[in-house]
N, C-alpha and C positions, 0 to 999 in steps of 0.2 A: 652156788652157781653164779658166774658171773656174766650180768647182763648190759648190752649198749644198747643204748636207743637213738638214733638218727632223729632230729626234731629239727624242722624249719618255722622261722617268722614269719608273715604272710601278714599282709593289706587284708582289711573284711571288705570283702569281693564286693556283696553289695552298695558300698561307699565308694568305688571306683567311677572315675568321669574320664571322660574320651574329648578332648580337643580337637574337632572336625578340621581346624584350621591349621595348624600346625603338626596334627598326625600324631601329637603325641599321650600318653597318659597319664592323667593328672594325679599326684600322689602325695600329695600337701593336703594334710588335716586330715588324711585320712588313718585310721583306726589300726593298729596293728595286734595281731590276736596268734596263738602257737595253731598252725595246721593243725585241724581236726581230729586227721586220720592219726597223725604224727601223735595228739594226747592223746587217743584211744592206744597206740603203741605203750607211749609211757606207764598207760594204766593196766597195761597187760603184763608188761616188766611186772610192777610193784606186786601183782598176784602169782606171779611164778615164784619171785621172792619169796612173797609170805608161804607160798605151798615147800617151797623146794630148798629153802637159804638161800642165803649169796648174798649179794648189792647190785647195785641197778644204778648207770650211770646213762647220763645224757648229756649229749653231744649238738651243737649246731654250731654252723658252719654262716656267719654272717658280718652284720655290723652290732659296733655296742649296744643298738637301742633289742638285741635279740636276749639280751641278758632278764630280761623280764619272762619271758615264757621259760630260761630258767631256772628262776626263783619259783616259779609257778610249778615248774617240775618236781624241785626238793620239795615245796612243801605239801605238793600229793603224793609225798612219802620216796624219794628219788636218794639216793644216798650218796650220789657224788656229781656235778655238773659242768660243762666244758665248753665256754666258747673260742670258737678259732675265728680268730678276726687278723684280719691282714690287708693293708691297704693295697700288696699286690694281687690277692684273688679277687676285685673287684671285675663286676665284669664276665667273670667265669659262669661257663654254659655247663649243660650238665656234667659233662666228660670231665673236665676242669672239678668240680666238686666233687663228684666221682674218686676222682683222684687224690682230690685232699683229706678227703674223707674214709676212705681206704687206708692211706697212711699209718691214721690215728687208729683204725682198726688192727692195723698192723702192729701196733705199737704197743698196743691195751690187752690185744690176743682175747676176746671174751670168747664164750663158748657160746652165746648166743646174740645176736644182734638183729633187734625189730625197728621199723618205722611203720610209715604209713604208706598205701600202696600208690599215692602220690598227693602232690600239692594242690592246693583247690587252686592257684593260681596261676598254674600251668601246664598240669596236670598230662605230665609226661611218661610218667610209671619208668624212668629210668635209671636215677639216682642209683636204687638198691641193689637191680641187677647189675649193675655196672659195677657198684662197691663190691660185691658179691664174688666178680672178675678179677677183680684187681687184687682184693684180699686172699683169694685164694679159698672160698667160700663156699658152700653151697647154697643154693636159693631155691624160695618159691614165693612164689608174689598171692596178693587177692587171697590172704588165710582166716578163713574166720572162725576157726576154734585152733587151739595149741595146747597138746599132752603130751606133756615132760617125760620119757620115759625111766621106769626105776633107776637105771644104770647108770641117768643123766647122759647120755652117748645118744640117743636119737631122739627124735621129734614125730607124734603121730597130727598133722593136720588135716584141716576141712579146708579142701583149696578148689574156692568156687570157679566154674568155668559157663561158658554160653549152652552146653548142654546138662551142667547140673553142678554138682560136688562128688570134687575125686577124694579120696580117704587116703593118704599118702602117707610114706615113714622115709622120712629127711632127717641123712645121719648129720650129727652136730661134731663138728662149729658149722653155721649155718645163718644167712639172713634171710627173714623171716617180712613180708611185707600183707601189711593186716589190712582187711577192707572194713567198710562198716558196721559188720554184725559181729564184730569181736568180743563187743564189750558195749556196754554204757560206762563211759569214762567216768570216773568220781570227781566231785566236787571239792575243795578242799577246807577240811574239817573249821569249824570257827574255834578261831585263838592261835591257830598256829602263825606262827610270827615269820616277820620278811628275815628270807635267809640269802637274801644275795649278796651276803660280806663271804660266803661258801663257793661263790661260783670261782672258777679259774678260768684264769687267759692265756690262751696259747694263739702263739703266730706260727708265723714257716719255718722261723728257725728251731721252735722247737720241736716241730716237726721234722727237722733237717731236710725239707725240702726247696728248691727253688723251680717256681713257678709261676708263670703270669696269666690273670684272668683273663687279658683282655687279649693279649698276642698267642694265647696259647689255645683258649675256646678254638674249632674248630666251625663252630657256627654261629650264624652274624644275622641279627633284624635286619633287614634293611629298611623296613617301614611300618605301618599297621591301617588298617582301613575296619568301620564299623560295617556291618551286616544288615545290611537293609531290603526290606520285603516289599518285592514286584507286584503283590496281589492287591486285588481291590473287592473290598469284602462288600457283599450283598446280603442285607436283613432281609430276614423275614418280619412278618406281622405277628402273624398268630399262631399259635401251638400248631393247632392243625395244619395251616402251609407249613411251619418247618418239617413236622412229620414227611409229609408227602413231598416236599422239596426231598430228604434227604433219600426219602425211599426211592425216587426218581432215579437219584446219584447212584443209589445201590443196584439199580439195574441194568445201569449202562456198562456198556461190554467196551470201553475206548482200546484202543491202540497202542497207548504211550508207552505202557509195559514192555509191549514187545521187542526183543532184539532186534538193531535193524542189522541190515546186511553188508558189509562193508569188505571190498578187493582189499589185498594182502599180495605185496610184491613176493618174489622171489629172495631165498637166502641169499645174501652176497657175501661171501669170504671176507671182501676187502673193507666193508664195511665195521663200525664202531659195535656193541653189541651195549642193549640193557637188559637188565634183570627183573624178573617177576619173582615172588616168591608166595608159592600156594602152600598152606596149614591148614588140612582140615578139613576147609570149608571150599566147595568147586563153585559157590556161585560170587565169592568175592574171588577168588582166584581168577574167574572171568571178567570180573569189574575193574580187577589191577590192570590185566591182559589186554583190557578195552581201552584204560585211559593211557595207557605206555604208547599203543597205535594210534589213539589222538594226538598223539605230541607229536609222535615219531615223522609223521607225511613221509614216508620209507627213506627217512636219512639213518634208522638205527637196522639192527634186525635185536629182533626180538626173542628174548629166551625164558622163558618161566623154569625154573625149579623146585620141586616140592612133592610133598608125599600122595597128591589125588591121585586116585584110578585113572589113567589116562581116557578111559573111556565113559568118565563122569564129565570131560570138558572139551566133547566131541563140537569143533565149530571156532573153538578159543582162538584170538586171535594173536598167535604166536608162533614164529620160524619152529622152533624145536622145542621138548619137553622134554627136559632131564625128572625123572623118579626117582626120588629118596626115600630109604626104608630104614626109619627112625621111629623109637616110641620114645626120648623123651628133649627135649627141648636144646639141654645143652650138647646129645647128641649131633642133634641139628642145624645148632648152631655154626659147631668146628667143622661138619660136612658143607654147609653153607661156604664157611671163610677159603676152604680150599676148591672148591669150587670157583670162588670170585679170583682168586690167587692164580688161577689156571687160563680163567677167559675174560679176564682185565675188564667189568662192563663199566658203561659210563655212568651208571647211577642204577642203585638199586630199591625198588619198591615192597614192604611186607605189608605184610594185613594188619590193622590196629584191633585185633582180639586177643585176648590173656594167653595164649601160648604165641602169637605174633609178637605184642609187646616183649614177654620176655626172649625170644630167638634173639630179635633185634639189638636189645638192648647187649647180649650177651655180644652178638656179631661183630659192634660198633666197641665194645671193651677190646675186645680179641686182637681187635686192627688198629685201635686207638683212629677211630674214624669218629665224623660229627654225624647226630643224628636227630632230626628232626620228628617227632612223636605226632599221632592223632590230627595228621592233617587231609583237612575237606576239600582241597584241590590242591593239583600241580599246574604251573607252568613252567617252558623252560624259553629263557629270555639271555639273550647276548650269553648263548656258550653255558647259562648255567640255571639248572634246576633250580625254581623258585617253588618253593613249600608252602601253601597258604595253613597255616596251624591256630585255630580260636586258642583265648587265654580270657581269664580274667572273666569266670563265667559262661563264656561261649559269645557273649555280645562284641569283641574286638580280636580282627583276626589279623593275625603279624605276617608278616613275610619273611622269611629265612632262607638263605642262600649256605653253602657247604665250602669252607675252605680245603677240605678233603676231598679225595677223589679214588674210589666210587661215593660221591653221597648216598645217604640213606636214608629213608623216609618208611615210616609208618602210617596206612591211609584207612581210613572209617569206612566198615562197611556198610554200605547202603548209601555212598557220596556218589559213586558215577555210573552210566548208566550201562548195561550191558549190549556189546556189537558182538556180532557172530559170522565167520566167514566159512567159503565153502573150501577154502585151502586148507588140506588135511598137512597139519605140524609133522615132522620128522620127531619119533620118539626113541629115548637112550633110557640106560639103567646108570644111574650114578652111583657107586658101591660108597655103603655105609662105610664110613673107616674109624668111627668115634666109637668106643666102648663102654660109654654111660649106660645109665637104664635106670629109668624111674621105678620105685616099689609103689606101685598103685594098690591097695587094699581092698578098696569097696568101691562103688561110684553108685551117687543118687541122683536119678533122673528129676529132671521139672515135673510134677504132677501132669497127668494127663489131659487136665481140665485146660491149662494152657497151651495153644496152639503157636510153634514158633513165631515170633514177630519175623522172620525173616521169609520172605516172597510171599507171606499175605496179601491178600489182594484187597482185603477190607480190615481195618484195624480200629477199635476203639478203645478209648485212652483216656483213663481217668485221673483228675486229680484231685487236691483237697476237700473242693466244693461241691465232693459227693454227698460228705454227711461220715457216719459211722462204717465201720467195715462191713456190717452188714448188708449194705446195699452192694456191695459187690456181686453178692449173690443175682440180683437183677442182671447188671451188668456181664457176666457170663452167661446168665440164660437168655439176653438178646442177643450176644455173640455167638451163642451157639444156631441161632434162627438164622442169622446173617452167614453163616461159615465163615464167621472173621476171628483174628486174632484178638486177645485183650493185652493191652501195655496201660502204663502207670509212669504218673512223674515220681522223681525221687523220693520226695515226704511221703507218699504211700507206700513206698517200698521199705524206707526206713522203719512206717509203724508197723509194717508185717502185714499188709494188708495181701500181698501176691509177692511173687517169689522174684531175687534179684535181679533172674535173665529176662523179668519182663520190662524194666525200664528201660525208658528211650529219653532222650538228649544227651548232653554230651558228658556226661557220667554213664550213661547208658549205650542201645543202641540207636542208630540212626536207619532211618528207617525209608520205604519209596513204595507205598501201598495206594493203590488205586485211587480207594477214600482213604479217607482220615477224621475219625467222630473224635472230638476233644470234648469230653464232659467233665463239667466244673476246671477245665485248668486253667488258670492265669495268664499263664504264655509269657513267661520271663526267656531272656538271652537260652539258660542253660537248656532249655526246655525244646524252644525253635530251632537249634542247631541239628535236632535231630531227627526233624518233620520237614526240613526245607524243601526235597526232593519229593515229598507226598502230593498225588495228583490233585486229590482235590480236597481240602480241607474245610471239615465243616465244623465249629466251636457251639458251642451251650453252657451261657455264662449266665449269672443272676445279674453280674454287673455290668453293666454296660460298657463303663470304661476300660475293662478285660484290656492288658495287654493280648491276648491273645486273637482278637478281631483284628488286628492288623496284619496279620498273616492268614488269616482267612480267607474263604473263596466263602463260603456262607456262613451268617451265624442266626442264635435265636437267643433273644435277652428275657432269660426264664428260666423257673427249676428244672436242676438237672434231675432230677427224679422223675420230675412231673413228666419232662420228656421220652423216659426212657420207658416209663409204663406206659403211655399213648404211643409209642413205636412197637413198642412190646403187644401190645390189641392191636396195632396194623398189623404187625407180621401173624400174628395168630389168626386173624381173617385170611 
């Protein structure tokens, strides 16, 4: 079986600094390491290998100093390795790589092709699907198990989603984009020797392509600004006031949740038109619907398209709803692209959730359009959609503009707030015309225990400095006294302490819950990206100097255990 692997270089995130003064980031001396996800790929190849034959080749796509991840490749067992270095792709956004990288897939014909399900450094989830387009591929992103089947012709995966894992069969040639539960990547044995006199270099021409990164990107920074927090955090003293401070919190019924009510012009024909795009989910489909009429001050009219019940987003604030009746992605995609083909909008908005990211990315291949991923605000300035998108962490967030038109954008749900009007939308049936269809197999729900993080009204969120996993157990049994949800920073999710779809920052979800209990977390960049809109946020650190009091509205510098068991006897009083 013949295997590719996609692998990028990457800066170690936490080594990255931010020049206040100049806007830009600093990238001198700092550490260069292969994407994570990207070795977890590689190490997934090498055991399909060992199960099934074949070779296992890796590919990236950079400057020479990428030749180190790899050397690092071959010698955890990689059989062949390829870099494309080219001083004309410098510069290239993802479409642009996309592209380049497609090529050589083109060229090599594997029957199967993994990466990672994106870069810690930008973490766009685009790359694959795009490659996926171009190569003439099938796709599924976010897979954390992969079985070969006998005939080597299909693929049975575990492709995690925000309400569980779907059990799918993905006929091959196919890319394949792995999240973190694939594998524990291996180490690389002691003794094996530097094999980078093995790698080969290839440019454009041996690609026979001509290309340029910087004129040919469809999307452009225009600047970057760090992420600074408006709150000013109040200690408590003593166990007991934080107890009863928080319990306070817990019983206040505020407002801020609620939708407010906001007038909606009239359709106007002559008018420019944008696009919404609902998957799925009606209450970020209301949240797109909301921020598109913020922008709008009725210079656009407004059209949402997408598969919701129209009578799940009774109030949305949108001229017309077009329904699409698709079950599987790339479906949806091509009914998407003719859609926009039909009613020319000036920029179109999706959801940033695992079947959003992939529509999008599939849309933006289709059209050869620029697309900006996972961004936590829009504005639109002099004639054109600015994309505010975190990178590098979540602590530094770029601004991105679209030399294409319709731009397109991917937005985090739980970034904006929801408005609701009493102007009932005009609704259409948009006929499916795509004749894809996903083979879904099985699907596992989230354990019952966990209650969606999304429209939670109370949420508590653990991190490292709970202790062992067993304390979790507490931790759900005051969430269940409270009727709140329980979430996790990444490293608990990693050690398996609770299940994927409970994570929140910006690996995770982003979230906008009444309260916000943070027990034991530190509060780094990745982490706050995804609490920012949380009403009221209250932290329990042992250490005082906790990043995480900074974004707080209350804290208490003490055990997190110690508190949750004296919250745990208030609420049982």
């Amino acid at each position: 079986m013949d295997i590719l692997v996609l692998a990028k270089q990457i800066p170690e995130i936490d080594k990255i600094r931010f020049d206040a003064s100049t806007g830009r980031i600093i990238r001198e001396n700092v550490p260069l390491q292969m994407n994570s996800f990207d070795r977890k790929a590689v190490d997934e190849a090498i055991k399909i290998k060992e199960k099934h034959g074949g070779k296992v080749t890796v590919v990236s796509m950079g400057p020479p100093s990428a030749d180190e991840i790899l050397n690092l490749s071959l010698r955890m067992g990689a059989d062949r390795a390829v870099l494309i270095s080219d001083r004309a792709f410098a510069g290239s956004d993802t479409l642009v790589t996309s592209k380049v990288l497609a090529e050589f897939v083109r060229i090599t014909s594997p029957d199967l092709v993994l990466a990672g399900k994106y870069s810690l450094d930008g973490e766009t989830s685009q790359v694959p699907p795009e490659v996926a387009i171009f190569a003439g591929y099938n796709f599924k992103s976010s897979v954390s198990r992969i079985e070969i089947g006998e005939d080597l012709k299909s693929a049975t995966v575990e492709h995690e989603t925000e309400e569980g894992i779907s059990v799918m069969e993905i006929p091959l040639r196919a890319v394949l984009s792995v999240s973190e539960k694939i594998n524990r990547a291996r180490a690389v044995k002691p003794g094996v020797p530097d094999m980078s006199q093995k790698i080969e270099h290839w440019s454009s021409s041996d690609l026979g392509i001509s290309i340029s990164g910087q004129s040919d990107s469809p999307t452009v920074v225009s600047g970057t600004e760090v992420i600074e927090s408006t709150r000013n955090v109040h200690m408590t003293g003593s166990l007991k006031e934080a107890v009863e401070t928080f319990l306070a919190l817990s019983r206040e019924r505020g407002t801020s949740s609620e939708p407010a009510m906001v007038d909606l012009d009239e359709y106007d024909p002559s008018r420019e038109s944008v696009l919404g795009i609902g998957i799925d989910d009606a209450t970020t489909t209301m949240e797109i619907a909301s921020k598109i009429h913020e922008l709008s001050s009725g210079k656009w009219n407004i059209r949402i398209l997408g598969n919701i019940p129209p009578g799940d987003i009774t109030g949305i604030t949108c001229h017309t709803y077009d329904r699409i009746d698709c079950d599987s992605t790339r479906c949806m995609a091509e009914d998407i692209s003719r859609f926009m083909a039909e009613n020319h909008p000036k920029f179109v908005v999706f959801p940033s959730t695992v079947r959003g990211r992939e529509v999008s990315a599939f849309v933006a291949a289709l059209n050869n359009l620029g697309l900006t991923a996972d961004c936590v605000d829009l504005s639109f300035e002099d004639g054109r959609l600015v994309q505010h998108k975190p990178a590098f962490g979540g602590g530094v967030v770029a601004r991105i503009t679209s030399r294409t038109v319709p731009a397109l954008s991917t937005v985090r749900p739980g970034m904006f707030r929801v408005a609701r009007t009493s102007r009932q939308f005009s609704h259409g049936e948009f006929r499916c015309a795509a004749s894809h269809h996903d083979k879904v197999l099985d699907k596992i729900p989230v354990p019952e225990a966990y209650r969606p993080l999304r429209n939670a009204e109370i949420v508590i969120s653990a991190g490292k400095g709970i202790g062992p996993k067993a304390n979790m157990e507490s931790i759900l049994s005051v969430a269940g006294k409270l009727g709140a949800a329980v979430g996790a920073t990444r490293p608990l999710v990693d050690f398996g302490y609770l299940p994927r779809q409970q994570q929140i920052g910006l690996t995770g979800s982003s979230i906008s819950p009444r309260l916000y209990l943070a027990i034991g977390i530190s509060g780094h960049d990745n982490h706050i990206v995804g609490i920012r809109y949380a009403g009221k946020i209250f932290a329990v650190n042992s250490n005082p100097d906790a990043p995480i009091f900074r974004y707080a509205d209350f804290g208490f510098v003490g055990d997190s255990m110690e508190f949750l068991r004296s919250l745990s006897e208030a609420l049982g009083e």
